[in-house]
N, C-alpha and C positions, 0 to 999 in steps of 0.2 A: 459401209463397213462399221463406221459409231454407231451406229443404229442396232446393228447386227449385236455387237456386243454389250449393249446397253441392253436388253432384251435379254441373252442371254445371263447377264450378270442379276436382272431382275426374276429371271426363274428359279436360278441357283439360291437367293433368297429368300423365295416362298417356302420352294423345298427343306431351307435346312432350318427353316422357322416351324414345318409340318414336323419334320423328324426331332426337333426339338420336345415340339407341345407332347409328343406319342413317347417320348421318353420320359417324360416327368409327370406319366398320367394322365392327361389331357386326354380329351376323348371329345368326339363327334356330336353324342350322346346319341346318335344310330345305332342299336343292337341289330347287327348285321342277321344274326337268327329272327329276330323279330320282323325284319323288314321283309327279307324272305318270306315267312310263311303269312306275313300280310298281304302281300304281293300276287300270293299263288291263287288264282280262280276258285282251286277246286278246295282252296281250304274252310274247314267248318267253323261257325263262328262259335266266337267265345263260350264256353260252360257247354257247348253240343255234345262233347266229346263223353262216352261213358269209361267210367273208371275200369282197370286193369286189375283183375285179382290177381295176389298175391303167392303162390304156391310155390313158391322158391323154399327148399328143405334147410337152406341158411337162414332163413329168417323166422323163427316160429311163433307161434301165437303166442299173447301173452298167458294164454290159461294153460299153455304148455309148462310153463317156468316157474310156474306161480305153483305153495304147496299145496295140496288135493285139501287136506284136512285144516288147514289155516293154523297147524301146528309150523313144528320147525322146520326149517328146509334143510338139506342134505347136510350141512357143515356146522348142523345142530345151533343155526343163529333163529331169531323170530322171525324172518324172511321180508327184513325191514329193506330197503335199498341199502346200498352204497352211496357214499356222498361222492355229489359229481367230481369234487376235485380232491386230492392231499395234494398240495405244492410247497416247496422252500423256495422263496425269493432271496435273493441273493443281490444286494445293489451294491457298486463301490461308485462312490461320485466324483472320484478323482483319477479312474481308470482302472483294468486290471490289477496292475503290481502297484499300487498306492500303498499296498496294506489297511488300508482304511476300508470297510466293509461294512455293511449290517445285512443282516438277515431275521427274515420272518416264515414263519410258519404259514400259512392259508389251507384252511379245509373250507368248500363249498359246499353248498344243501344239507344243510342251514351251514351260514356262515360263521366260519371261528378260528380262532391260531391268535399270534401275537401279531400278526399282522395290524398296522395302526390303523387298516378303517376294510376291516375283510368286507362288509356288505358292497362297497362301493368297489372292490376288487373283484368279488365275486362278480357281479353286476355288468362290469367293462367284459372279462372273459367269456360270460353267457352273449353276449351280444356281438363278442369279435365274430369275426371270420373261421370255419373249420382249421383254417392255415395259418393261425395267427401265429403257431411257433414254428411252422416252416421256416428255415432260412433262404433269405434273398436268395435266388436264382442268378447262378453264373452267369447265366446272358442276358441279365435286368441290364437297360440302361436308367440308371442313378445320376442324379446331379450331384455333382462333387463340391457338395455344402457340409462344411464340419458344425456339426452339432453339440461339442463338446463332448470331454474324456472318458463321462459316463458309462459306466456296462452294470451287465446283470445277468444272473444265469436263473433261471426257474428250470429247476429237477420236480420231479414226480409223476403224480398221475390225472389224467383230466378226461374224464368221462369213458373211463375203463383203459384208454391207452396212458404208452409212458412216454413222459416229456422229458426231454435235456435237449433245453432251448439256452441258448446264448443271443446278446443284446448290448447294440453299442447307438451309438450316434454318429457315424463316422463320413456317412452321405444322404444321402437324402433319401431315399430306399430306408437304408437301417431309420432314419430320423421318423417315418412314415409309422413303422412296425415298433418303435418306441411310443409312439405318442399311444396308437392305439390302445395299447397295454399302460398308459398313463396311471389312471388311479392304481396298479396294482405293482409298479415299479419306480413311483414317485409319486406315492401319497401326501 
């Protein structure tokens, strides 16, 4: 019967050490798609695969968008781009209702605003994640590490969409999606 429960007591510990590490990011480093179609006999090896053309009527060529005559384009501009980003960062380092605030400007491609170091913001944001201003997900398990009182809001726009992203430090999830946005929320 000791035995019994000395056994089971040492399963119940592997286990809440696996669903630990799987909560705070941890990973196998097994890509479970990968492993699959490694796995499959009949799959084709690397670079075999020919490419898929395009004809989706949402996506159109670039010489669709582009002006015929290399005059102006439709809104009478020189049909220069759009810069990837307009953002207002907005930090308070002593929490939301501190009243203590600063905010900065950031335009991206080519970098500029009063932002105290836009290149190295610019730079962090091209490299995050598509998701970088998603907010944590209700059903994330988060380690319940306070990071201090910190927040920040970035309003605007970031590579044709619009952002109103909010940012704290509150667990370790939020501490994760702070850091990454470091140089552009704590220059």
């Amino acid at each position: 019967m000791t035995t019994s429960l000395s056994v089971s007591a040492a399963l119940a510990g592997v286990a809440l050490t696996g669903l630990l590490a799987a909560g705070c990011g941890g990973s196998t480093g097994a890509d479970p798609q990968a492993t699959a179609s490694s796995a499959s006999p009949s799959a084709a090896p690397p670079g075999s695969a020919s490419p898929s053309p395009s004809n989706s009527p949402s996506s159109p060529s670039e010489s669709a968008s582009a002006p015929l005559d290399g005059g102006e384009d439709e809104d009478g501009g020189d049909g220069g781009e759009q810069p990837a980003g307009e953002l207002t960062v907005e930090v308070s380092p002593n929490g939301e209702n501190s009243g203590a605030s600063t905010a900065w400007t950031l335009t991206c491609d080519p970098a500029a605003g009063d932002h105290p170091s836009p290149q190295a913001a610019c730079d962090a944001l091209a490299a995050a994640a598509p998701d970088v201003f998603a907010p944590v997900s209700g059903d994330s398990m988060c380690t319940m590490i306070h990071g201090g009182p910190q927040t920040a809001t970035i309003t605007g726009t970031w590579n044709g969409t619009e952002v109103d992203a909010s940012f704290n430090r509150q667990n370790g999830c939020e501490i994760d999606r702070w850091d990454r946005l470091a140089p552009v929320l704590a220059p």
